[in-house]
C-alpha positions in Angstrom: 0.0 0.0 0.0 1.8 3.6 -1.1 1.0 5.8 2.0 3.1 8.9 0.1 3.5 10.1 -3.2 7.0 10.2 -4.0 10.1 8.5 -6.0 8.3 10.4 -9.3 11.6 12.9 -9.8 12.9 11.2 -12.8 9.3 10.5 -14.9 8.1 14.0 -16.3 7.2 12.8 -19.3 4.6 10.1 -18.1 0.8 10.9 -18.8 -0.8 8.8 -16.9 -1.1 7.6 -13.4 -3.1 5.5 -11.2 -2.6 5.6 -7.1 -6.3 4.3 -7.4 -6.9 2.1 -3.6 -3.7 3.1 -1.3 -3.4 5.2 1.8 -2.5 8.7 0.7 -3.3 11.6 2.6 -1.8 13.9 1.0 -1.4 14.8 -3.0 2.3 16.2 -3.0 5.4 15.9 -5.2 3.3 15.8 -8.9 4.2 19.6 -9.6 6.6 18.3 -12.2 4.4 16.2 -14.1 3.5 18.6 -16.3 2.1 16.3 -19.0 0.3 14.5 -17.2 -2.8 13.6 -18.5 -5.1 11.2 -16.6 -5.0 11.0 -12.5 -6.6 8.6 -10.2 -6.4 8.9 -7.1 -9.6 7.0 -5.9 -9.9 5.4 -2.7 -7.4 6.9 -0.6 -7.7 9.1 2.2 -7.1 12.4 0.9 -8.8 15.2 2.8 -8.0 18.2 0.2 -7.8 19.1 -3.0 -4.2 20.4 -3.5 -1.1 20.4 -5.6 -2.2 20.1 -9.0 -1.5 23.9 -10.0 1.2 23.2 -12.4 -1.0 19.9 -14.1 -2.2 22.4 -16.9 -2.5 19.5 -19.2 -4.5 17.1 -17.3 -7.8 15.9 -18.7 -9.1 13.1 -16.1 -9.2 13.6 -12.8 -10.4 11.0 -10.2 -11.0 11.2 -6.6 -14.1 9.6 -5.5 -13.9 7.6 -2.5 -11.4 9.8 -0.2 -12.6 12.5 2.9 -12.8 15.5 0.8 -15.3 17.9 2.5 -14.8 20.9 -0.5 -14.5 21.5 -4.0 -11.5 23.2 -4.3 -7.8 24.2 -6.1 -8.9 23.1 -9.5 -8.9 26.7 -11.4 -5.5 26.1 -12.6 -7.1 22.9 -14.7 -8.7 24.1 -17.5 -7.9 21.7 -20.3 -9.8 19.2 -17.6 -12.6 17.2 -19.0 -13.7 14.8 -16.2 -14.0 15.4 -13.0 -14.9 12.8 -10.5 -15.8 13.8 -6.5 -17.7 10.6 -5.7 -17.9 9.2 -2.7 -16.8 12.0 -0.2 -18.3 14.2 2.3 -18.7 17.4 -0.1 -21.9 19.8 0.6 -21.7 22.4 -2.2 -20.9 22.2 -6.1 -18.3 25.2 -6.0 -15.2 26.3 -7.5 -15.4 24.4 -10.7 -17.1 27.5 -13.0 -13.5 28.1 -14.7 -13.4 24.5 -16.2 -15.4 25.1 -19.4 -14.2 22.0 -21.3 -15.4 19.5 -18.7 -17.5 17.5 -20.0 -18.5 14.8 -17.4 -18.9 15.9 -13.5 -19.4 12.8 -10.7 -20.1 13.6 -7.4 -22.6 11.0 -6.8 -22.6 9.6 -2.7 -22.1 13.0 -1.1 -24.1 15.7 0.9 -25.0 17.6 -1.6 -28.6 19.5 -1.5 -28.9 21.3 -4.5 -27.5 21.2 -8.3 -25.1 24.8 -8.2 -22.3 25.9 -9.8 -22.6 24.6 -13.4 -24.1 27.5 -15.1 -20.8 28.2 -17.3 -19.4 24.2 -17.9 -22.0 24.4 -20.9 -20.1 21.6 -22.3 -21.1 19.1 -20.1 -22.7 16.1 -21.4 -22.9 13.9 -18.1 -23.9 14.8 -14.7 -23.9 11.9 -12.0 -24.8 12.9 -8.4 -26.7 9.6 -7.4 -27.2 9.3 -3.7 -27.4 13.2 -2.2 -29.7 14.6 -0.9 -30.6 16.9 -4.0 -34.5 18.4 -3.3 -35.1 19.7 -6.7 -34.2 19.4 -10.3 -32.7 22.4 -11.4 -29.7 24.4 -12.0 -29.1 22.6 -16.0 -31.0 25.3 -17.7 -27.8 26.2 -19.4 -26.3 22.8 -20.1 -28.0 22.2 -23.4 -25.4 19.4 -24.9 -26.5 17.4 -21.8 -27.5 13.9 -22.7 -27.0 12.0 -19.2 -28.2 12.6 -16.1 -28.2 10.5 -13.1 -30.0 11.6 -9.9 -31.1 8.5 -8.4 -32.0 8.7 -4.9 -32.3 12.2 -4.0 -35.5 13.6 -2.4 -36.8 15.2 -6.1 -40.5 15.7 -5.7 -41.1 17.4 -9.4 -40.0 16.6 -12.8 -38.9 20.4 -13.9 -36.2 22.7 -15.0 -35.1 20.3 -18.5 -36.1 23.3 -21.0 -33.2 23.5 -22.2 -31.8 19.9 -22.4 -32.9 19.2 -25.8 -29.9 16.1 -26.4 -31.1 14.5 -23.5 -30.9 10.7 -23.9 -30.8 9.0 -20.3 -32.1 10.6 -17.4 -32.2 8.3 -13.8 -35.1 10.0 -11.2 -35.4 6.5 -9.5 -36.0 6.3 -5.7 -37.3 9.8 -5.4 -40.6 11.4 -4.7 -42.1 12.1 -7.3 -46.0 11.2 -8.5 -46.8 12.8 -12.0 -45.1 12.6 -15.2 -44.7 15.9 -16.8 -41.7 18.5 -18.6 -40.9 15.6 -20.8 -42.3 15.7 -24.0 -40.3 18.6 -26.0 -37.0 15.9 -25.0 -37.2 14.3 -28.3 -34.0 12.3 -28.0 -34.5 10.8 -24.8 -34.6 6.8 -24.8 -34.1 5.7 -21.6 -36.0 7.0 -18.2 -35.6 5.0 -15.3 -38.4 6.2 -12.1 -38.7 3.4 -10.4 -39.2 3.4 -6.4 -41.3 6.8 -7.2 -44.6 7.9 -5.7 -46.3 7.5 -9.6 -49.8 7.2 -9.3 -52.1 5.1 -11.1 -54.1 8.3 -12.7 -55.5 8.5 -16.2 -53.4 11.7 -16.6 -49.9 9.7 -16.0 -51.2 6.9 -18.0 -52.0 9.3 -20.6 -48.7 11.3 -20.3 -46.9 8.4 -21.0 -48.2 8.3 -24.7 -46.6 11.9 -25.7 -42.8 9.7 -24.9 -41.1 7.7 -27.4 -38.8 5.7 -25.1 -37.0 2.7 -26.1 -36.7 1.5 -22.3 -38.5 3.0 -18.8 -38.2 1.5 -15.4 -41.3 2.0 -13.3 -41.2 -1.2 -10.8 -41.9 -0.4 -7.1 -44.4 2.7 -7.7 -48.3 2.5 -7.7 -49.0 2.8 -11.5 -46.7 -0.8 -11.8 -48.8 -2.6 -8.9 -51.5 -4.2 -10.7 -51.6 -7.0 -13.6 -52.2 -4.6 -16.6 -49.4 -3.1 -15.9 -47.2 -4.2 -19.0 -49.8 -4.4 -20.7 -50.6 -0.8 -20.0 -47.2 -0.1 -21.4 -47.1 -1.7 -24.2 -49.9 0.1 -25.3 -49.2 3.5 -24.5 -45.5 3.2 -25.5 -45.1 0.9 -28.9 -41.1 2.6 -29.0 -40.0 0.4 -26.0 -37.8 -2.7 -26.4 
């Protein structure tokens, strides 16, 4: 198990490197590893963001699974294109507006509460922030090359605030709160919606609703519109586009 990072003097050139599942606590001695491209340091025990100002060049960035409490250090990274915060103890989306060319952000299994901070990263095409505690869906109005969004169980009570999400192909709202399918229809691309463990009731309005989609797959187990016999039935005639 490495406990330090160190013994890298003599490699500047490398551009990749995986620490992923050791016991660092501290990311030190990199500064030279100026063409470094790819990162992981996954499953450690880091507890902050730090010494990757001079990593200029570095695209993937991987930190899930460590004690990070704060987004943080990253402004210097602006040829970054994923970003991975998984698995920590982080509260707010912040300090990531300056990396314009990310395209995928992770930070599912935190604290977060709300979706924040990604007005400017309009180039994002996947966000994943599974397992928060996220109480609305908002915040994407700007992201409109979006096509994946994962925000399985949060505590999201209305489908909303996907206007401008036209590329849209997957979106995950399963173990939420939610009971009525609506702000769905003008996403044209989107194939796959998975809602299941919801509060979707059995209504002629959902059952209705569910007609104006043209989904190739939807997951709707474990909610009151799936618990009764018709049920597939019921969807294979309101949706003919599923597989």
């Amino acid at each position: 198990m490495v406990k330090k990072i160190e013994g890298l003097e003599n490699c500047p050139l490398i551009n990749d490197l995986e620490l992923y599942d050791n016991r660092i606590r501290v990311v030190e001695n990199l500064g030279h590893l100026v063409n470094l491209v790819h990162l992981d340091l996954s499953f450690n025990r880091i507890r902050e963001i730090s010494g990757l100002d001079t990593l200029v060049n570095l695209k993937k960035l991987y930190l899930s699974a460590n004690r990070l409490r704060k987004i943080e250090n990253l402004e210097n990274l602006t040829s970054l294109e994923i970003l991975d915060v998984g698995d920590n103890k982080i509260r707010k989306i912040e300090n990531i507006g300056m990396l314009t060319t990310l395209t995928e952000f992770h930070a599912a299994k935190n604290k977060l509460i709300k979706i924040e901070g990604l007005e400017n990263l309009t180039n994002l095409t996947l966000i994943a922030c599974q397992a928060n505690f996220i109480q609305a869906l908002e915040g994407v109005d700007t992201l409109i090359y979006l096509e994946q969004l994962y925000l399985q169980q949060n505590q999201i009570k209305k489908i909303q605030g996907l206007q401008n999400c036209p590329k849209l192909e997957i979106l995950d709202l399963a173990m939420n709160k939610i009971e009525t399918f609506e702000n769905l229809e003008h996403l044209t691309k989107l194939e796959e919606l998975w809602c299941n463990w919801n509060f979707f009731a059995d209504t002629v309005e959902n059952r209705e609703y569910l007609k104006k989609l043209k989904l190739r797959t939807i997951y709707l187990a474990d909610n009151p519109i799936s618990n009764h016999d018709g049920y597939e039935q019921m969807l294979k005639e309101a949706m003919p586009s599923l597989q």
